[in-house]
matplotlib code that plots the C-alpha trace (Angstrom):
import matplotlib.pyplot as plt

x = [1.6, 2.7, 4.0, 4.6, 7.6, 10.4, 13.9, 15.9, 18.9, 21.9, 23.1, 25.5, 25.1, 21.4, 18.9, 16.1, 12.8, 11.9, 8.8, 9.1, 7.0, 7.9, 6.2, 6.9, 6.2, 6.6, 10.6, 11.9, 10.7, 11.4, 11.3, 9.5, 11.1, 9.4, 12.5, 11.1, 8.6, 10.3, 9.9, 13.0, 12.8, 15.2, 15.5, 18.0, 20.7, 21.6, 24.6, 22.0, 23.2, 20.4, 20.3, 18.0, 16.1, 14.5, 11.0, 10.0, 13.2, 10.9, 10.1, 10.6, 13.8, 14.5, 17.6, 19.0, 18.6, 21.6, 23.4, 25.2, 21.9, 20.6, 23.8, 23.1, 19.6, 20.7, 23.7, 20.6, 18.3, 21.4, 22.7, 19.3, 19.0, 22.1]
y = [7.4, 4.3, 1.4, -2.8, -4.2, -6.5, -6.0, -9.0, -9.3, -12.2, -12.1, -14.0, -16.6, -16.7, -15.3, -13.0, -10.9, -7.9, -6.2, -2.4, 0.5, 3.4, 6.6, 10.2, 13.4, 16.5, 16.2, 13.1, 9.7, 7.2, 3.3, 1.6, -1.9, -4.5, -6.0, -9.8, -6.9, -4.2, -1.1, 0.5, 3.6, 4.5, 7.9, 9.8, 12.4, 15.5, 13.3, 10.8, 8.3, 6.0, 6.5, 3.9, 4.8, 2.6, 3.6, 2.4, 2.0, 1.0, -1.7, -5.2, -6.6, -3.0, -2.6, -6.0, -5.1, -6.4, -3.3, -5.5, -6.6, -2.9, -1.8, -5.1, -3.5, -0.1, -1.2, -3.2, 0.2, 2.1, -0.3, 0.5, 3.8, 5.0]
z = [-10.7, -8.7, -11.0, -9.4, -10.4, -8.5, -8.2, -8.4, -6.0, -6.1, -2.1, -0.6, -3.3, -3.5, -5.7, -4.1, -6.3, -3.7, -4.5, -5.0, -6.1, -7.7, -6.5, -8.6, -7.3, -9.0, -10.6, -8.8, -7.5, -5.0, -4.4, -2.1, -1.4, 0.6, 2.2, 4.1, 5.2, 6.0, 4.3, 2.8, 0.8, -2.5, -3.1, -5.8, -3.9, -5.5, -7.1, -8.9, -6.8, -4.2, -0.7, 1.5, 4.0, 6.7, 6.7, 10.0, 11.8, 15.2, 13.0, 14.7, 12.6, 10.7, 13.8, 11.9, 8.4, 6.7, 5.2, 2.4, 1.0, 1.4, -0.6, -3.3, -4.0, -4.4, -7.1, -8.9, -9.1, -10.2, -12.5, -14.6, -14.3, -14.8]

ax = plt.figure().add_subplot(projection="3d")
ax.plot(x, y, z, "-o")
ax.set_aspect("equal")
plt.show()
């Protein structure tokens, strides 16, 4: 099951809607986020808590992903879910 939806994001005083998928497999799930194209992937540690992985780190741009918004997106997801 893969489900479209957008995360919306306040960063450094403006407003941002990243697109995201959610993919399940078997017990858990992961986000897909399209971050100004680069792929980041949310996944739930053991402690229920989102860790973000760079999905292409080789990526042109990934090297200069900005942690803060990274860390912005990740309280969102966790904000709903917990």
């Amino acid at each position: 099951m893969e489900d479209g939806f957008e995360i919306p994001v306040t960063w450094k005083g403006k407003e941002y809607l990243f697109p995201a998928q959610l993919q399940s497999f078997g017990y858990t799930h992961r986000i897909l986020v399209d971050v100004n194209g680069i792929k980041v992937q949310l996944e739930p540690d053991e402690e229920r808590n989102y860790r973000a992985l760079i999905v292409d780190p080789e990526q042109p741009g990934a090297s200069a992903m900005d942690a803060g918004l990274i860390g912005a997106i990740v309280e969102v997801i966790e904000s709903v879910v917990k």
